[in-house]
C-alpha positions in Angstrom: -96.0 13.1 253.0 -93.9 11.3 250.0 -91.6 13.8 248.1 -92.9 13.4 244.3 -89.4 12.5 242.0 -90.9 15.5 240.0 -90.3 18.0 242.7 -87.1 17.0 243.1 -84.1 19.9 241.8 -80.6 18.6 241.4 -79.7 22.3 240.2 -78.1 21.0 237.1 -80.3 20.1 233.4 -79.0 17.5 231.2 -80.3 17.5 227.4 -80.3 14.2 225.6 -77.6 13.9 222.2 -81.2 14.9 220.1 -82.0 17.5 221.9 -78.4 18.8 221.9 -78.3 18.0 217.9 -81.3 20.2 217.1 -80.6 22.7 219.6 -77.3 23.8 218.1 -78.7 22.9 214.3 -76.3 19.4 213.8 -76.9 16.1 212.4 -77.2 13.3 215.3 -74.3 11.8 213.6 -72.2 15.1 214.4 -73.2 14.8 217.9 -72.1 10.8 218.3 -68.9 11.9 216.3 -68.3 14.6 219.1 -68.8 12.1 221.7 -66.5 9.8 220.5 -63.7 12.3 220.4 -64.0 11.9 224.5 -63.9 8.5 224.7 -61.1 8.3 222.4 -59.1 10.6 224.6 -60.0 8.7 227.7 -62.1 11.6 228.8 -59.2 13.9 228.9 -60.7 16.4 225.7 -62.9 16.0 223.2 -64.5 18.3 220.0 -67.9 19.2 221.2 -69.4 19.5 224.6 -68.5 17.1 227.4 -70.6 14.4 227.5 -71.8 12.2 231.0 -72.8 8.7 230.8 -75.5 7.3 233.0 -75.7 3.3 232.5 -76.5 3.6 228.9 -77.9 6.5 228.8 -75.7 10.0 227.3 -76.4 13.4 228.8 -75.0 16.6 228.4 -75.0 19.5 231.2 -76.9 22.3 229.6 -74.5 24.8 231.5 -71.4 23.4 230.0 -73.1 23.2 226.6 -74.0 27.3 226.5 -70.3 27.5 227.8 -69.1 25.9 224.5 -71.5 27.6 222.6 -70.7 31.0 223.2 -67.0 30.4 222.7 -68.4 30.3 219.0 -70.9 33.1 219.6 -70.0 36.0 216.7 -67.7 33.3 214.8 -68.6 33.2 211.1 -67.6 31.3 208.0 -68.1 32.6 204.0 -69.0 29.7 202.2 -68.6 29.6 198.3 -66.2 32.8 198.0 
């Protein structure tokens, strides 16, 4: 019996940069900027989570993204004071 690709579990998620853009409430444009601060670096560090390439395709491990997230968790800024 074929295994279905469906069925298949790799244990890790990857979002797509939309997905990650509206999930944390940023513009797309944020995201991109983000990624280019790795690629800049050579992949060392970057602003924003770590972002994987696949061909052309750009993915983000939903794990590492709540990582960063929470580092932020709590954090707030007054605006206009």
């Amino acid at each position: 019996m074929p295994i279905e690709l469906n069925e298949v579990r790799l244990g890790v998620e990857f979002i797509d940069e939309t997905r990650l853009a509206r999930a944390l409430c940023f513009s797309l444009s944020t995201v991109r900027r983000w990624r280019d601060t790795w690629k800049a670096s050579g992949g060392a560090s970057g602003t924003g989570p770590r972002p994987y390439r696949f061909g052309r395709l750009i993915r983000y491990r939903v794990d590492e993204v709540e990582a960063w997230a929470s580092q932020y968790r709590g954090a707030t800024k007054t605006v206009g004071v």
